[in-house]
MARFI-756530 format. One record per residue (C-alpha): x, y, z. Coordinates in pm, 1 decimal, always signed. Example, Ala and Ser with C-alpha at 12.3 -4.5 7.8 and 13.67 -1.06 7.14 Angstrom:
// MARFI-756530
<atom xx="+1230.0" yy="-450.0" zz="+780.0"/>
<atom xx="+1367.0" yy="-106.0" zz="+714.0"/>
This chain:
// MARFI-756530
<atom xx="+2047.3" yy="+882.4" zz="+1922.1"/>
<atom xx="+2083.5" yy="+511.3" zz="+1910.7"/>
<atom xx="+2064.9" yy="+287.4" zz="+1659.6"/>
<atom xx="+1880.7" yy="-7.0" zz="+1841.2"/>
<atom xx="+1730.4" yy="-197.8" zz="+1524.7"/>
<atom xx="+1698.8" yy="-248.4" zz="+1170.6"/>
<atom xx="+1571.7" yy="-466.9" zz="+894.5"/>
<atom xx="+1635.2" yy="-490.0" zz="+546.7"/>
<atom xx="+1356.1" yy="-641.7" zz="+333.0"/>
<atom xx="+1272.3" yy="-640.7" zz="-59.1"/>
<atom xx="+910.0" yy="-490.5" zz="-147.5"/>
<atom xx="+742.7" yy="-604.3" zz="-446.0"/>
<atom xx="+639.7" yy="-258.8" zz="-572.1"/>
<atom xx="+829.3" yy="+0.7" zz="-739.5"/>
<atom xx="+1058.1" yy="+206.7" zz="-532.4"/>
<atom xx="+850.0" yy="+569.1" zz="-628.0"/>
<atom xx="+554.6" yy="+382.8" zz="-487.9"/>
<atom xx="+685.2" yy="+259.1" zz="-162.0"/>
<atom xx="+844.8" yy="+622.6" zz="-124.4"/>
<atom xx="+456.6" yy="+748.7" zz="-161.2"/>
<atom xx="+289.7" yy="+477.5" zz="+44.6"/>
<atom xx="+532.6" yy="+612.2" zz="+360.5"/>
<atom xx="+468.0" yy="+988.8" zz="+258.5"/>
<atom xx="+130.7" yy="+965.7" zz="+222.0"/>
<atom xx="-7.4" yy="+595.3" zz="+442.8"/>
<atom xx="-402.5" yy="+716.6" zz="+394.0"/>
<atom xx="-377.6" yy="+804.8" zz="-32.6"/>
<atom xx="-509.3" yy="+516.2" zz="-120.7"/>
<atom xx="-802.3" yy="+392.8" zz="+132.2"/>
<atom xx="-858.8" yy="+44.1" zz="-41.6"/>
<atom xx="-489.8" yy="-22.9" zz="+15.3"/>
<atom xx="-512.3" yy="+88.0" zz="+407.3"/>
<atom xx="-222.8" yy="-44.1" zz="+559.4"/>
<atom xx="-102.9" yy="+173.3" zz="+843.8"/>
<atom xx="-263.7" yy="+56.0" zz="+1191.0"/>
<atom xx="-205.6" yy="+262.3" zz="+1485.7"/>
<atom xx="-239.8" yy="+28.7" zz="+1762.9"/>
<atom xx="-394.0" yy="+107.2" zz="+2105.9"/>
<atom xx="-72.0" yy="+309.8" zz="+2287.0"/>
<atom xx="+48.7" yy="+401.7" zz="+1922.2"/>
<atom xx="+33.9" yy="+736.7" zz="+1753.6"/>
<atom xx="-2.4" yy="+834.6" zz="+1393.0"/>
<atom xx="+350.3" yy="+893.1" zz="+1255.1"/>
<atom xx="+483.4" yy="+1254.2" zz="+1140.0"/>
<atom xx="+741.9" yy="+1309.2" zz="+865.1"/>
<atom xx="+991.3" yy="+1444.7" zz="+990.8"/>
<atom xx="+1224.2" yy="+1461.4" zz="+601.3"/>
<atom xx="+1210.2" yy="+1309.9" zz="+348.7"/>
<atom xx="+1478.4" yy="+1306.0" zz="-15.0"/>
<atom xx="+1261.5" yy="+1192.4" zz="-290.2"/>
<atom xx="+1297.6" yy="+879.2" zz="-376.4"/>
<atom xx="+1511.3" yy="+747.7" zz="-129.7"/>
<atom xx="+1454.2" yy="+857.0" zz="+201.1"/>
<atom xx="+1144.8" yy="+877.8" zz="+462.0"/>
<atom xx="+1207.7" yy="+934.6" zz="+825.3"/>
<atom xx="+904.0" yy="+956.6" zz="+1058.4"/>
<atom xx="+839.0" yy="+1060.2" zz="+1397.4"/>
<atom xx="+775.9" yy="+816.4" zz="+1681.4"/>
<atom xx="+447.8" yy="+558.0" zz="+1642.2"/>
<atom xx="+509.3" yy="+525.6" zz="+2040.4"/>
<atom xx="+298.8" yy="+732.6" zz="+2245.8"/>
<atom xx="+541.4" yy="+576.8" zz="+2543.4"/>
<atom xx="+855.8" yy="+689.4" zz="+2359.9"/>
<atom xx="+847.5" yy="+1023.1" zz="+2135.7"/>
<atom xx="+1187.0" yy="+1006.4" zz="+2075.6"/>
<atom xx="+1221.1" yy="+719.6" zz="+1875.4"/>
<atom xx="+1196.9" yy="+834.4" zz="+1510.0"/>
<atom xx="+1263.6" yy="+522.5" zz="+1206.8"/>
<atom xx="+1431.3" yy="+559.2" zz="+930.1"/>
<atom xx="+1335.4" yy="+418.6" zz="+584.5"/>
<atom xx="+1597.0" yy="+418.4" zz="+329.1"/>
<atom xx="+1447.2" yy="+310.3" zz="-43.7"/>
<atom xx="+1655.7" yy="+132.3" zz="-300.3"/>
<atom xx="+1533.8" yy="+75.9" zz="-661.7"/>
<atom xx="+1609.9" yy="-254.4" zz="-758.1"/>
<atom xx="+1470.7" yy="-366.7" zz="-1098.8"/>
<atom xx="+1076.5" yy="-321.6" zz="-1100.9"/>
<atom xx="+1062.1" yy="-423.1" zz="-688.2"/>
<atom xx="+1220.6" yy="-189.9" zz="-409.9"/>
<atom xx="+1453.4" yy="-304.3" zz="-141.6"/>
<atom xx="+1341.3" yy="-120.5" zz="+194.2"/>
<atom xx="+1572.4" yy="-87.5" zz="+512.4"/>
<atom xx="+1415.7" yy="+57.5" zz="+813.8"/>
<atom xx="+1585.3" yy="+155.5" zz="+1118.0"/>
<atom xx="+1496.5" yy="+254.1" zz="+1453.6"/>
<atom xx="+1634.8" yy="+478.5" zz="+1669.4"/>
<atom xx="+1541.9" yy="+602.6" zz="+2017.6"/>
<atom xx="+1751.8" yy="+861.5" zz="+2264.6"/>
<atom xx="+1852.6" yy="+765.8" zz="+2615.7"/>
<atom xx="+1720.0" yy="+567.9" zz="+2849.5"/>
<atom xx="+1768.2" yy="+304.6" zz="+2575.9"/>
<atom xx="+1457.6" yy="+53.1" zz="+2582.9"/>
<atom xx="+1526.6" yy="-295.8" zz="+2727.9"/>
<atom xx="+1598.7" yy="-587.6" zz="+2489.4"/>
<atom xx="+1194.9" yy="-727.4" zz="+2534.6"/>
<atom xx="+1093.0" yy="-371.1" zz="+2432.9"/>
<atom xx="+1345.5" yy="-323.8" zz="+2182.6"/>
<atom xx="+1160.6" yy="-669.4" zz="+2020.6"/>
<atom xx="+833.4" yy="-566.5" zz="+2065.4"/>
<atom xx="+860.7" yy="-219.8" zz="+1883.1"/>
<atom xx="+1104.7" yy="-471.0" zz="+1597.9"/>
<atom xx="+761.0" yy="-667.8" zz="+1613.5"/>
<atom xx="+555.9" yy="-385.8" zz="+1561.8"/>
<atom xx="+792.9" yy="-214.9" zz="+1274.3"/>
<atom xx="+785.8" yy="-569.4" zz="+1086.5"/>
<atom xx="+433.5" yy="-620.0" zz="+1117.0"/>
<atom xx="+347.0" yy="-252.4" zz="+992.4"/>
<atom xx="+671.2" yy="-260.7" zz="+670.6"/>
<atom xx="+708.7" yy="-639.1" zz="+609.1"/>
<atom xx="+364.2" yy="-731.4" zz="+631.9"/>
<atom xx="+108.7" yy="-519.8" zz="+613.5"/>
<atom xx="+226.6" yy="-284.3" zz="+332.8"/>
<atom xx="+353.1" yy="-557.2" zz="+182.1"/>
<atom xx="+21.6" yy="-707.9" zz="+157.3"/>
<atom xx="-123.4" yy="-440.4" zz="+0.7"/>
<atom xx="+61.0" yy="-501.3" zz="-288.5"/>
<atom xx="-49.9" yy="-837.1" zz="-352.9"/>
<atom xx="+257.0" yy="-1032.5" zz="-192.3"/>
Protein backbone atom coordinates (compact mmCIF):
# COMPACT_ATOMS: atom_id res chain seq x y z
CA UNK A 1 0.00 0.00 0.00
CA UNK A 2 0.84 3.60 -0.50
CA UNK A 3 0.88 6.25 1.58
CA UNK A 4 -0.52 9.04 -0.79
CA UNK A 5 -1.85 11.64 1.93
CA UNK A 6 -2.18 12.79 5.31
CA UNK A 7 -3.23 15.56 7.60
CA UNK A 8 -2.65 16.32 11.01
CA UNK A 9 -5.28 18.52 12.73
CA UNK A 10 -6.20 19.29 16.55
CA UNK A 11 -10.01 18.43 17.50
CA UNK A 12 -11.60 20.27 20.17
CA UNK A 13 -13.10 17.24 21.95
CA UNK A 14 -11.59 14.76 24.13
CA UNK A 15 -9.54 12.11 22.55
CA UNK A 16 -12.09 8.99 24.01
CA UNK A 17 -14.75 10.93 22.18
CA UNK A 18 -13.21 11.40 18.82
CA UNK A 19 -12.09 7.59 19.14
CA UNK A 20 -16.11 6.90 19.54
CA UNK A 21 -17.36 9.40 16.97
CA UNK A 22 -15.05 7.23 14.20
CA UNK A 23 -16.20 3.81 15.82
CA UNK A 24 -19.53 4.51 15.98
CA UNK A 25 -20.36 7.91 13.11
CA UNK A 26 -24.45 7.30 13.62
CA UNK A 27 -24.42 7.15 17.98
CA UNK A 28 -25.38 10.29 18.29
CA UNK A 29 -28.06 11.41 15.46
CA UNK A 30 -28.21 15.19 16.55
CA UNK A 31 -24.45 15.29 16.04
CA UNK A 32 -24.72 13.55 12.36
CA UNK A 33 -21.64 14.22 10.78
CA UNK A 34 -20.67 11.45 8.40
CA UNK A 35 -22.02 12.19 4.71
CA UNK A 36 -21.64 9.59 2.19
CA UNK A 37 -21.61 11.43 -0.95
CA UNK A 38 -23.16 10.25 -4.27
CA UNK A 39 -20.18 7.56 -5.56
CA UNK A 40 -19.19 7.15 -1.75
CA UNK A 41 -19.81 4.19 0.47
CA UNK A 42 -20.39 3.91 4.17
CA UNK A 43 -17.00 3.15 5.79
CA UNK A 44 -16.18 -0.34 7.60
CA UNK A 45 -13.75 -0.72 10.52
CA UNK A 46 -11.42 -2.57 9.63
CA UNK A 47 -9.23 -2.34 13.60
CA UNK A 48 -9.24 -0.40 15.82
CA UNK A 49 -6.66 -0.05 19.52
CA UNK A 50 -8.74 1.80 21.94
CA UNK A 51 -8.00 4.97 22.27
CA UNK A 52 -5.65 5.56 19.72
CA UNK A 53 -6.27 3.98 16.62
CA UNK A 54 -9.30 3.70 13.94
CA UNK A 55 -8.66 2.44 10.49
CA UNK A 56 -11.64 2.19 8.09
CA UNK A 57 -12.34 0.66 4.90
CA UNK A 58 -12.58 2.63 1.66
CA UNK A 59 -15.51 5.62 1.46
CA UNK A 60 -14.76 5.17 -2.49
CA UNK A 61 -17.06 3.05 -4.26
CA UNK A 62 -14.38 3.75 -7.34
CA UNK A 63 -11.45 2.58 -5.19
CA UNK A 64 -12.02 -0.27 -2.42
CA UNK A 65 -8.65 -0.42 -1.70
CA UNK A 66 -7.99 2.69 -0.20
CA UNK A 67 -8.47 2.23 3.58
CA UNK A 68 -7.48 5.73 6.06
CA UNK A 69 -5.93 5.65 8.93
CA UNK A 70 -6.79 7.74 12.04
CA UNK A 71 -4.26 7.87 14.68
CA UNK A 72 -5.70 9.76 18.10
CA UNK A 73 -3.46 11.69 20.42
CA UNK A 74 -4.69 13.02 23.82
CA UNK A 75 -3.53 16.33 24.24
CA UNK A 76 -4.85 18.19 27.34
CA UNK A 77 -8.81 18.24 27.25
CA UNK A 78 -8.72 18.53 23.01
CA UNK A 79 -7.39 15.57 20.74
CA UNK A 80 -4.86 15.93 18.02
CA UNK A 81 -6.13 13.68 14.97
CA UNK A 82 -3.80 12.52 12.00
CA UNK A 83 -5.47 10.77 9.21
CA UNK A 84 -3.84 9.07 6.46
CA UNK A 85 -4.76 7.63 3.29
CA UNK A 86 -3.63 4.89 1.61
CA UNK A 87 -4.62 3.19 -1.65
CA UNK A 88 -2.82 -0.03 -3.54
CA UNK A 89 -1.61 0.17 -7.12
CA UNK A 90 -2.61 1.85 -9.82
CA UNK A 91 -1.86 4.85 -7.55
CA UNK A 92 -4.61 7.67 -8.19
CA UNK A 93 -3.44 10.74 -10.18
CA UNK A 94 -2.41 13.92 -8.29
CA UNK A 95 -6.22 15.70 -9.17
CA UNK A 96 -7.72 12.53 -7.61
CA UNK A 97 -5.34 12.19 -4.94
CA UNK A 98 -6.76 16.08 -4.02
CA UNK A 99 -10.13 15.40 -4.44
CA UNK A 100 -10.35 12.29 -2.05
CA UNK A 101 -7.68 14.95 0.45
CA UNK A 102 -10.83 17.26 -0.20
CA UNK A 103 -13.24 14.85 0.69
CA UNK A 104 -11.18 13.39 3.92
CA UNK A 105 -10.84 17.19 5.17
CA UNK A 106 -14.26 18.07 4.62
CA UNK A 107 -15.62 14.80 6.43
CA UNK A 108 -12.47 15.05 9.73
CA UNK A 109 -11.63 18.80 9.71
CA UNK A 110 -14.92 20.09 9.17
CA UNK A 111 -17.73 18.37 9.59
CA UNK A 112 -16.93 16.41 12.81
CA UNK A 113 -15.37 19.19 13.89
CA UNK A 114 -18.46 21.11 13.72
CA UNK A 115 -20.28 18.95 15.65
CA UNK A 116 -18.45 19.82 18.48
CA UNK A 117 -19.13 23.35 18.49
CA UNK A 118 -15.80 24.60 16.72
Amino acid sequence: MYQVASRRRSQPPPARFVFEALVEPHREPARHWLDVFEGGTEPEIVKTVDPGLVIWSSIWRGRPDAIIRFDIEAVGNSTMLCWTLFVDDPIPSDSDVVLMRRRLNVLINANLRFTCGQ
